[in-house]
C-alpha positions in Angstrom: 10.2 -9.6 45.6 11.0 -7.1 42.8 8.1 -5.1 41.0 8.6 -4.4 37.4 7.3 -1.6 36.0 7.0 -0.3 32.5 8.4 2.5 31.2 8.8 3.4 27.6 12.7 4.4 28.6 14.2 1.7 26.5 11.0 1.3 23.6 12.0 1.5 20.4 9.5 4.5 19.9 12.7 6.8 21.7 14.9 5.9 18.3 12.1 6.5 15.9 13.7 8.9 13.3 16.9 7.8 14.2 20.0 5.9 12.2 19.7 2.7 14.0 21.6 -0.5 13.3 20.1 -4.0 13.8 22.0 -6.5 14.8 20.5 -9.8 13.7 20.7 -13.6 14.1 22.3 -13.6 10.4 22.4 -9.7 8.9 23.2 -6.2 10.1 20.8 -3.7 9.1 21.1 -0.2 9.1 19.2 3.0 8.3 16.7 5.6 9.7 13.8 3.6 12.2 10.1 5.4 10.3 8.1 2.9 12.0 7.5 -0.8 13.9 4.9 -2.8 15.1 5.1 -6.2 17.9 6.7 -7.6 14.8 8.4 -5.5 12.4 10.1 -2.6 12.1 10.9 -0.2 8.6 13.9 1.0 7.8 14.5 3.8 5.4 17.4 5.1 3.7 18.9 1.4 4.3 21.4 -0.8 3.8 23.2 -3.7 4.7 26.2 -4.5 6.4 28.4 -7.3 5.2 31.4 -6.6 6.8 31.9 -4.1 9.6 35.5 -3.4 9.5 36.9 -1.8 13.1 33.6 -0.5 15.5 35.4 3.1 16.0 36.3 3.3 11.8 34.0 6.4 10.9 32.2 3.6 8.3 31.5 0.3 7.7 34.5 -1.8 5.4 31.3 -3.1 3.5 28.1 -1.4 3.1 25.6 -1.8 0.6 23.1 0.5 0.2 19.8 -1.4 -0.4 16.8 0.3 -3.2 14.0 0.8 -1.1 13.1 0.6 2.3 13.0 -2.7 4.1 11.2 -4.2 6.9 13.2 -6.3 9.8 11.3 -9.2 11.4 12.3 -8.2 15.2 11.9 -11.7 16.6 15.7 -11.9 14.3 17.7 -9.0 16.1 19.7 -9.5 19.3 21.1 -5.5 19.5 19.7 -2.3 18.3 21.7 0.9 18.7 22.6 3.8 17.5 26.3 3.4 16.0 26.9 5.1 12.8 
C-alpha cells in the first residue's frame, strides 16, 4: 500500500507570476498566472495561440494578443507549463 501525501510541489501557486501556457481541450492560452481558484485561473498580459509553429521556434507562428485579461475554466486544460 502507497501513502499519498500532499505537497504543494506541483500546485499551481509555484507558477503564480509566471508566463504560463494552458493547454486546453480546444485553445492554447498564454500569459502571466495573477491568480486561480478550484475553478479558474486569470491570465494577464494574454493571448491566444492559434497556431504554434515548431516547439523550440523562439515564438509562436500565430499569436494573438487578447484586450484584457481572461479567465481559463481549469476543468478545460490538460498541460500547464512554462514554455515561452
Amino acid at each position: 500500500m502507497k501513502t499519498l501525501i500532499e505537497t504543494n510541489e506541483f500546485g499551481l501557486e509555484t507558477l503564480l507570476n509566471q508566463r504560463i501556457t494552458f493547454f486546453g481541450l480546444n485553445y492554447i492560452y498564454t500569459g502571466n498566472l495573477k491568480a486561480f481558484d478550484n475553478e479558474w485561473a486569470t491570465l494577464e498580459n494574454a493571448g491566444i495561440v492559434y497556431e504554434t509553429g515548431a516547439f523550440t521556434d523562439k515564438d509562436w507562428k500565430d499569436y494573438q494578443s487578447l484586450p484584457h485579461p481572461v479567465r481559463v475554466r481549469l476543468s478545460s486544460i490538460e498541460s500547464v507549463m512554462v514554455l515561452k
